[in-house]
N, C-alpha and C positions, 0 to 999 in steps of 0.2 A: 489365552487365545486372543490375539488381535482381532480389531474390526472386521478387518478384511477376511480374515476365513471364517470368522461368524459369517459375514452375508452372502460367503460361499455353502459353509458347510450347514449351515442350520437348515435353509431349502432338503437337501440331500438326508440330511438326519432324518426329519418329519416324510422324506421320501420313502426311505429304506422299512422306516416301523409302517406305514401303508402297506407297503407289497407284504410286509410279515402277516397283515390283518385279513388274511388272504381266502374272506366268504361274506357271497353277498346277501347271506342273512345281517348282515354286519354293515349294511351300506350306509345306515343314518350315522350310526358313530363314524364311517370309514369322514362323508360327506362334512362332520365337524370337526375330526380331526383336520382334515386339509386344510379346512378354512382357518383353523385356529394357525397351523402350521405356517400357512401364508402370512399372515398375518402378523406374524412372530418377526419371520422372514422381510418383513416389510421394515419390522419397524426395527431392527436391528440396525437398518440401513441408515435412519433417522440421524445418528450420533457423527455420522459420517460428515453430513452438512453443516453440523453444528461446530464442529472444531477442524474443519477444512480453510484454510488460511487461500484466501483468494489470490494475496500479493507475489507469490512465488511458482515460480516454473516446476520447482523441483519434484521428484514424486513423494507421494505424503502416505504414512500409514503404514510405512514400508516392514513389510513382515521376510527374513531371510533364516533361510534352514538348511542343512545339507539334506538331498535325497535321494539320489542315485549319485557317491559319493566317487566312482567309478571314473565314471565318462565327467563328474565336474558337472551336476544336473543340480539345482535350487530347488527347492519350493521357495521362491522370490517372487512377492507380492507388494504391490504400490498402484496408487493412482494419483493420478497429474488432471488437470483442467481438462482435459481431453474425454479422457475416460470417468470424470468422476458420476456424470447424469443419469449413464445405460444403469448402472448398479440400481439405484432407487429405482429408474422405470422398468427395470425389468422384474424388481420386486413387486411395483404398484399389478404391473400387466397378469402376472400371475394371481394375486388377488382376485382379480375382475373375472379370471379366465376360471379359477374355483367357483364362484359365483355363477357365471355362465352355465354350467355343467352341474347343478346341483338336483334338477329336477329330470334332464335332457339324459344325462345320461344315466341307464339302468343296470347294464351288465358291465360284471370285471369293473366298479367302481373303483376300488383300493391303486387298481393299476393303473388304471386313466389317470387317476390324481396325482399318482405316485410317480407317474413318467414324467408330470410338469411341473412337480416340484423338483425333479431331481435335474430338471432341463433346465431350471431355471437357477439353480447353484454354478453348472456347469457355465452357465451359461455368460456368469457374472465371473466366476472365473478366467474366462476369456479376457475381460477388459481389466481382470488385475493381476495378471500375470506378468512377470519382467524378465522372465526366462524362457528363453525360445523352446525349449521341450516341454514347457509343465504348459505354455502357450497353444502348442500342437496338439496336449494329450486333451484339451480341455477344450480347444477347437473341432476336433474330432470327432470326442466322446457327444458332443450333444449330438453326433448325428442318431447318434442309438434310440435316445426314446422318442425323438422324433417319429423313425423310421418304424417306429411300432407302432405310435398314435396314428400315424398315416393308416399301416396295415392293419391296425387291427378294429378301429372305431371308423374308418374311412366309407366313399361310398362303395359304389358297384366295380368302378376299374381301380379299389386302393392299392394293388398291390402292385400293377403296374405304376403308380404315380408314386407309390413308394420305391420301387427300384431307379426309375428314376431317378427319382430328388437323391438317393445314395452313392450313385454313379455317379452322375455329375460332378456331385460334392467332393465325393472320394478321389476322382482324379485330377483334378485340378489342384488338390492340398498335396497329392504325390510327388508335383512337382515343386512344393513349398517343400519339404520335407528336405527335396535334394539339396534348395536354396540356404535351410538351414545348418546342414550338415557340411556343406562349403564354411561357411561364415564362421562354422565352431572351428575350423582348423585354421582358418584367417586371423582369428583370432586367438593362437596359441589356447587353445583346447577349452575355451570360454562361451556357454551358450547363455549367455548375460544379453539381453538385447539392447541395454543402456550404451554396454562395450561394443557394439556392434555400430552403434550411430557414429561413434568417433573413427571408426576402419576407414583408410585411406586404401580404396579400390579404383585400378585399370578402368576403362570404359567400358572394351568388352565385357569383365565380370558384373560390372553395371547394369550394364544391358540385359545379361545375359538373367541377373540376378529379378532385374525388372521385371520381366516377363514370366519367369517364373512364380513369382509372388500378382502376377496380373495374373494367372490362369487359375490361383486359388481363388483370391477374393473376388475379380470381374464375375464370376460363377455364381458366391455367395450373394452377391450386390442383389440379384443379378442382371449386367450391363448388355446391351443387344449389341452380339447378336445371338448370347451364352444364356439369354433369360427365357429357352422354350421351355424349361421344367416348372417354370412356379405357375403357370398358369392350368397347368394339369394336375398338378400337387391341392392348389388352392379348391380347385371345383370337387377333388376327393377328402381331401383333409374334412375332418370333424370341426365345428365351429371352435373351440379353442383351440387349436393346431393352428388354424389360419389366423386367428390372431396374430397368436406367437409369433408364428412364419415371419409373417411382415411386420409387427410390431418391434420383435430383438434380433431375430437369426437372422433377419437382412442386413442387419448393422454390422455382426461380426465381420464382412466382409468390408466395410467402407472402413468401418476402425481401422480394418489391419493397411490400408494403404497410408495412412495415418504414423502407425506405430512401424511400418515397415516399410513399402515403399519409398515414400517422401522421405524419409531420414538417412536411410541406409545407402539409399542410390540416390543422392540429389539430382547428379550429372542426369543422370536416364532419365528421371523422373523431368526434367526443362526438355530437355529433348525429343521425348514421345508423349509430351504434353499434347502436342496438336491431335494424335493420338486418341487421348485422354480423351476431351475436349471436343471430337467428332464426335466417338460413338455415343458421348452423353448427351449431345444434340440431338442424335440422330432418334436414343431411347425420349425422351423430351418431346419431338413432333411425332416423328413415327409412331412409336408405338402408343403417342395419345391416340393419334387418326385410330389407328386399330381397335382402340378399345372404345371407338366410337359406334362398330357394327355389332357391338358384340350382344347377345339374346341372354348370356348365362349372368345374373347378377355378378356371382363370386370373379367371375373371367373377366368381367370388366375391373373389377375392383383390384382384380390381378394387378393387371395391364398400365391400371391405374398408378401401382405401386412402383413398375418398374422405369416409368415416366419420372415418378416424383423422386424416385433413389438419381435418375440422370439430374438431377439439380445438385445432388450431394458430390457426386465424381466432380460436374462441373467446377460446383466451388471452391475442390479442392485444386483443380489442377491450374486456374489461374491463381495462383499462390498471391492468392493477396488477404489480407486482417477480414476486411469482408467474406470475399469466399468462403473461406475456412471455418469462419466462426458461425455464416450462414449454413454452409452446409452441417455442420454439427445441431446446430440450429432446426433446420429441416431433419435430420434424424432423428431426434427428439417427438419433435411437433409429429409428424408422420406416422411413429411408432402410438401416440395417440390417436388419430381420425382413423389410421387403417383397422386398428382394434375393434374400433369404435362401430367401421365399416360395415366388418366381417361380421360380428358381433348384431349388429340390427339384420344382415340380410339371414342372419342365424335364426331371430324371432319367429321371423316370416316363415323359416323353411321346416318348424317346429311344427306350426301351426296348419300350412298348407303343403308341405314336403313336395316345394319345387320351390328352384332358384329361378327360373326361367323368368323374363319379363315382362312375356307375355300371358303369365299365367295372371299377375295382379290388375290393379287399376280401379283407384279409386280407395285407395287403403284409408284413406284420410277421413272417410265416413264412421270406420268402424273402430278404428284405433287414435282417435287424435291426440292423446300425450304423446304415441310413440312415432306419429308424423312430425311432431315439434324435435325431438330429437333426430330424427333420420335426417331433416331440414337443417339441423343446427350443422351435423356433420359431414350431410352434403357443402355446404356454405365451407366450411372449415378445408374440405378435400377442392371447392376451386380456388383457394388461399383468399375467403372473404378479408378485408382488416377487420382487428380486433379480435381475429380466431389465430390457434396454435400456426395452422396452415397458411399464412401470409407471411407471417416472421420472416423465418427461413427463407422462402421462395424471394419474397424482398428483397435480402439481404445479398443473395448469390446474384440475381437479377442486377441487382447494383454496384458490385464488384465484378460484374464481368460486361458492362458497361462501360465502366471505366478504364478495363483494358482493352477491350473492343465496339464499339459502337455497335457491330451489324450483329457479332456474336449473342452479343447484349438482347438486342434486338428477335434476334433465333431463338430466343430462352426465354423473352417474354411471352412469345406469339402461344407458348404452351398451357399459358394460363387462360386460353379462347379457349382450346382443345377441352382442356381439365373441367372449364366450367361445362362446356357444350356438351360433353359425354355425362356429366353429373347429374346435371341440370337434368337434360333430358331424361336419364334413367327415373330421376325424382317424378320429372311428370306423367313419365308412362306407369309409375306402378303406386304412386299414393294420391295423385289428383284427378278429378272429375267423377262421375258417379262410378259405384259400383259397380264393375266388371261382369263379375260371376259372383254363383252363390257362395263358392270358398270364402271370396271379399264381404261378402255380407255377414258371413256366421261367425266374422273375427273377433274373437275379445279384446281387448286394450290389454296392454302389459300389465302384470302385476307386481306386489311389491319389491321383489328379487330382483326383476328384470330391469324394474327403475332404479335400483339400489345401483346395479351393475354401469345402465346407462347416464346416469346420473354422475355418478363418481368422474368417469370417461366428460363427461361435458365440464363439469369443475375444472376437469386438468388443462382442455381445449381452450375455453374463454379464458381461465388467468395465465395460461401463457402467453394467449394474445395477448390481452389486455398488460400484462405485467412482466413482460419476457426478459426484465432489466436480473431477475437472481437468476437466468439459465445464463445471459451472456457474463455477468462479472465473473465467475468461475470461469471460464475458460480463455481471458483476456491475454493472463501473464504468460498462459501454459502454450497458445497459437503463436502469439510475438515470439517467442522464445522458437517456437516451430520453425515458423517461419523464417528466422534469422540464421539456424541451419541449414534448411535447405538452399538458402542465397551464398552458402562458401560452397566453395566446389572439394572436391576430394580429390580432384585428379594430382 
């Protein structure tokens, strides 16, 4: 078995024997298993970095099988610079997210754990797939234990935020689906997506083909004006859902503009750039202001999220070495702080079961290790330097500068926004005295939960600090990007 379906299937394996383990007199073993399973799952990933050759575009690790031998369907698997990062971090993120849920959650343990290891196979699936259907089936497929962890561990309206977040998703990929099964006959009966980059396509099917793959991923992203579900999903979701949420499954959607979009359709993609380019401005200031009134911790951090993903669209769609590798950059970094996020306002709402932010104030009397960290990852979420969250933001900030001064200019004013909504929420709920008696009666984190937030702050500071091994990987694989989408097709 290749790398690549190791740090697919091992997740999924240590999934499947959980849901068998299936009684919660069995929850301490269920709770080490996971952990061990994670873990496993982590580090499988490891070998991947170690003999991943920086210098080359080409995809690496490349695993090809026939498997629906019918229609000309692969199990085709490979990663390029592109996709090599989400694998490990969506390994690391699952880790933290076992950790998270060890004490928090009591009932159907086997299954909680079992849905986000099996989400998180699926999930890395996604970014190693090279085959437009085993891509779809594995895009798809995580909506499933999503859509459980929503409904079944969620709060009071889960089931609404879970229909939701499934609609949405679902239909916007209905219309990838059509996209893809055009492209297979385009291309003499090959759903290869390598073969798909080289398809010399009309305009209109450009076009046509653009928008179609805009109405899956702009959803996934997701890009405003298509991003009202995450912030209802986020406020019911369980504390490791909302990690997740924002940490990896926001990513599927920016990758595939990535792997699909920008390659397939150059033409459309230069042309409804401006497009592009608005609405990621618009998620940028708009929806920071928004998440400036907002009372629900989670809602803000939402809102937060769909601000910091409009830096990722941006620097893709000024097609430049910066952008792109900034906004990969920021997907990365983001998938840390937001974890990170969700993950502290998770402590708080263990402890005092409410997100509200007006319920705290003053947290910093009774908890001060775990004000040093909410500190560290506020700083990190207004992209202090030296934190994950500056990199990225930098970097897109800088290559869209240099194609436009004022746009440039639009994209920085969001890091006032980001600080000023951060800031502020830090000082209404951990600074100055004690609130209420909930704030007084609080404990400081214990060893689990510093283990948890600890890890999460390592990965923050050395990517600031050190963010030279996330860009060298993905130098040869963007240049190479980049220089196809500058020929045209037509």
């Amino acid at each position: 078995m290749g790398l690549l379906s190791l740090a697919i299937w091992t997740p999924i394996f240590f999934g499947v024997v959980l849901l068998a383990l299936g009684r919660d007199d069995q929850a301490r073993a269920v709770r080490w298993l996971a952990l061990i399973g994670s873990i496993v799952s982590f580090i499988v990933t490891l070998p991947l970095y170690a003999r991943f050759d920086n210098g080359t575009s080409a995809m690496q690790f490349v695993e090809k099988t026939p498997w629906i031998e019918r229609f000309n369907v692969w199990y085709h698997l490979g990663i390029d610079g592109i996709s090599f990062w989400f694998i490990p971090l969506t390994a690391f993120i699952t880790v933290v997210v076992v950790i998270s849920a060890w004490e928090v959650i009591t009932e159907r343990v086997n299954q909680y754990m079992g849905a986000f290891l099996i989400l998180s196979g699926l999930m890395i699936g996604v970014f190693c797939a090279l085959d437009g259907i085993l891509f779809y089936t594995f895009f798809e497929a995580t909506l499933i234990p999503m859509y459980l962890i929503i409904g079944i561990w969620g709060g009071p309206n889960k089931i609404y935020a879970a229909f939701k977040f499934f609609l949405y998703t679902l239909l916007g990929s209905l219309l990838m689906l059509v996209a893809l099964v055009y492209l297979y006959t385009k291309a003499g009966g090959s759903f290869e997506i390598l073969a798909w980059h080289k398809l010399a396509l009309p305009m209109p099917a450009q076009t046509l083909l653009f928008f179609a793959f805009l109405a899956a991923f702009a959803v996934k992203v997701p890009m405003w004006p298509v991003h009202t579900w995450l912030p209802d999903v986020h406020v019911e979701a369980p504390t490791g859902g909302s990690a997740v949420l924002a940490a990896i499954m926001l990513k599927l959607g920016a990758y595939g503009f990535l792997r699909f979009s920008l390659p397939v359709t150059p033409d459309a993609s230069h042309e409804y750039a401006w497009l592009m380019i608005g609405l990621s401005i618009i998620a940028v200031i708009y929806v920071g202001l928004v998440a400036m009134v907002q009372q629900d911790m989670k809602k803000l951090v939402a809102y937060s999220s769909v601000a910091h993903m409009g830096f990722v669209t941006l620097g893709f769609f000024i097609f430049s070495d910066l952008g792109v590798s900034g906004g990969l950059v920021q997907m990365i970094s983001h998938g840390f702080v937001s974890a990170a996020l969700f993950l502290c306002i998770g402590v708080l709402y263990d402890r005092v079961h409410s997100r509200q932010i007006a319920a705290y104030g003053g947290v910093v009397n009774t908890m001060p290790n775990f004000a040093a960290f909410s500190l560290l990852f506020a700083m990190a979420n207004c992209g202090l330097p030296a934190t994950a969250g500056f990199v990225g933001e930098w970097m897109v900030i800088l290559g869209t500068v240099k194609a436009n001064f004022w746009l440039g200019l639009a994209a920085a004013s969001a890091l006032v926004w980001g600080a000023a909504y951060t800031l502020w929420m830090f000082k209404r709920v951990y600074l100055g005295a004690p609130a209420n008696d909930d704030v007084r009666q609080l404990t400081d984190i214990n060893a689990r939960e510093f283990l948890m937030l600890g890890l999460l702050a390592i990965a923050v500071l050395y990517m600031g600090v050190h963010p030279k091994p996330f860009t060298d990987v993905m130098n040869a694989s963007v240049a190479d990007l980049l220089k196809h989408v500058a020929t045209s097709k037509l």
